[in-house]
C-alpha positions as CSV (number, residue, x, y, z in Angstrom):
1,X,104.7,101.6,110.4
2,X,104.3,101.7,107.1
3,X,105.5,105.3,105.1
4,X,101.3,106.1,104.6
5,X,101.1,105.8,107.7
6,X,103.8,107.8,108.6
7,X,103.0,110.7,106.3
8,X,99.1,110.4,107.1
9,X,100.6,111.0,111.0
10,X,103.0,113.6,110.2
11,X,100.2,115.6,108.4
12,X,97.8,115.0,111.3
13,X,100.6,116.3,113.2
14,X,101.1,119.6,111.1
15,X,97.6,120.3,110.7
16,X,97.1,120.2,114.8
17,X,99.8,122.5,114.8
18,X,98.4,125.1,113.0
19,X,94.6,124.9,114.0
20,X,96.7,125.8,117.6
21,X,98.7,128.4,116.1
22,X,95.6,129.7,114.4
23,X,93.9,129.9,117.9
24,X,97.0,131.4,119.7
25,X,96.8,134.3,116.9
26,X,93.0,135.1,117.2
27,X,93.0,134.9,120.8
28,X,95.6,137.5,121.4
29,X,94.3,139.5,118.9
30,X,97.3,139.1,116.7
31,X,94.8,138.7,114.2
32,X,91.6,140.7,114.0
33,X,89.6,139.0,110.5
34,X,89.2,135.4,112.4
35,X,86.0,135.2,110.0
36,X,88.2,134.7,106.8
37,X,90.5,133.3,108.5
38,X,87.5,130.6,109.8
39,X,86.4,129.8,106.3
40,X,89.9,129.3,105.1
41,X,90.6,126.9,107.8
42,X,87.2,125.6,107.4
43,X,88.1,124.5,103.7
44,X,91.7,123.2,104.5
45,X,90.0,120.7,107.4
46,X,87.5,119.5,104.5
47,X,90.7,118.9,102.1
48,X,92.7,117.3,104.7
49,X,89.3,114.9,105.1
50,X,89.2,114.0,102.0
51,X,92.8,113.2,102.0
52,X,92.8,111.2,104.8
53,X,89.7,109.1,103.4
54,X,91.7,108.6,100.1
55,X,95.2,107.9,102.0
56,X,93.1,104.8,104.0
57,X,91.8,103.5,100.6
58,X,95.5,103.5,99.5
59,X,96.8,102.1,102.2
60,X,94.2,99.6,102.4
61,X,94.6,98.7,98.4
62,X,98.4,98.3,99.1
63,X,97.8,96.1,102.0
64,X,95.6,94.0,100.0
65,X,98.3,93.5,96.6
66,X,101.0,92.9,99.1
67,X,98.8,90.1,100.5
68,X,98.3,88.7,97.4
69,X,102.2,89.0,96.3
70,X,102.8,87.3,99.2
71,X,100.8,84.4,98.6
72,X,101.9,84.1,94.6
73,X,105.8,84.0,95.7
74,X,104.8,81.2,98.6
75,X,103.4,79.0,95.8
């Protein structure tokens, strides 16, 4: 597994996390503004979207140069 992929999966992993810890909190009633607290998470799921659509172009792009580095040092 390459490290993009590792860190793309360790973010999915930490973002999963806290959407559950968000629900554990509201459900409770630990916390009693889950409107804010909505829109916030709303905009973090819409940054972490946008991340992973630049991390695949990245990873693709790499992908793609090692390729070609591969072929220049078989010739």
């Amino acid at each position: 597994m390459s490290r993009l992929a590792a860190a793309r999966e360790r973010l999915e992993n930490a973002v999963s996390s806290l959407e559950a810890a968000v629900a554990d909190a509201v459900g409770g009633g630990q916390l009693t503004d889950g409107g804010d607290l909505g829109a916030e998470l709303a905009a973090v799921k819409a940054d972490y979207a946008k991340l992973a659509a630049a991390a695949g172009q990245v990873d693709a792009r790499l992908d793609r140069t090692i390729d070609q580095l591969e072929i220049v040092l078989e010739q």
